[in-house]
C-alpha positions in Angstrom: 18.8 -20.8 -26.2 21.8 -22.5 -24.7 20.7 -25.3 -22.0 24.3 -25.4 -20.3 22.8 -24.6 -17.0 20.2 -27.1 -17.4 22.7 -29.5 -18.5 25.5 -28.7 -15.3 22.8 -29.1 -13.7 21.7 -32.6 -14.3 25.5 -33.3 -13.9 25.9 -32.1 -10.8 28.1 -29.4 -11.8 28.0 -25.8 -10.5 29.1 -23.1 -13.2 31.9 -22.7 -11.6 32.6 -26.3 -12.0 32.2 -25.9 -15.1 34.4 -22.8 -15.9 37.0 -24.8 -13.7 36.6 -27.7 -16.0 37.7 -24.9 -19.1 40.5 -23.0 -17.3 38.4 -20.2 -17.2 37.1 -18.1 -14.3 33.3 -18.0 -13.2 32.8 -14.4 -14.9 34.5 -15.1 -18.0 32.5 -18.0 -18.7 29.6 -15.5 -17.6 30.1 -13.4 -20.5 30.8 -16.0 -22.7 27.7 -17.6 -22.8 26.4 -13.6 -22.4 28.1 -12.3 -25.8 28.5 -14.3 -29.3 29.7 -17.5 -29.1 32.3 -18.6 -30.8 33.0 -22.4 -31.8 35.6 -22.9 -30.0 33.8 -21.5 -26.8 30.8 -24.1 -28.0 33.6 -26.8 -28.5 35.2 -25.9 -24.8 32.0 -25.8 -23.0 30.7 -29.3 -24.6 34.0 -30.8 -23.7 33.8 -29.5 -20.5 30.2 -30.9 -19.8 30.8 -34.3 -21.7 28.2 -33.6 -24.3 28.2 -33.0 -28.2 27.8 -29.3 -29.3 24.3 -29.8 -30.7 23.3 -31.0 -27.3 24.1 -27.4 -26.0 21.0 -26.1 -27.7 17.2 -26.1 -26.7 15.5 -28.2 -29.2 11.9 -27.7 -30.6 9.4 -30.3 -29.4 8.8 -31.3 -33.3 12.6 -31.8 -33.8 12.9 -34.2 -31.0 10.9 -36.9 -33.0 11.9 -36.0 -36.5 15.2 -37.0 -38.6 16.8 -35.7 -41.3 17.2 -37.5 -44.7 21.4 -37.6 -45.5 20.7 -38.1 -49.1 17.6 -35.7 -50.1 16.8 -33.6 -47.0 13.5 -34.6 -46.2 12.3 -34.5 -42.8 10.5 -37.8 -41.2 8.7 -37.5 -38.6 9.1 -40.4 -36.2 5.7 -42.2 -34.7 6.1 -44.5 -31.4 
């Protein structure tokens, strides 16, 4: 699920800000987010909001303290 409400939100952005921000209008950012998404919708909504693509995306609770191996793959989890 896509957190850019969440993440206009904590911005202080409304959506239309946002949709301003992609020279878009309000409802066609509306059915953007309400249809496929392309990647260069992904790419033009994370530029609008200042944040990496993969930020756009709800993350498990597990995945927030695990990395991925580069090399082999393996998932870590990370202990504080």
């Amino acid at each position: 699920m896509l957190r850019v409400k969440e993440i206009a939100k904590e911005k202080g952005l409304t959506m239309a800000d946002v949709a301003k921000r992609m020279n878009m209008s309000q409802s066609g950012l509306s059915m953007a987010l309400n249809r496929n998404l392309t990647l260069d919708v992904l790419n033009r909504i994370a530029d609008a909001l200042e944040v990496e693509i993969p930020d756009l995306f709800e993350r498990k609770k597990e995945e927030e303290n695990t990395i991925i191996c580069p090399k082999c793959g393996s998932k870590f989890k990370l202990i504080e």
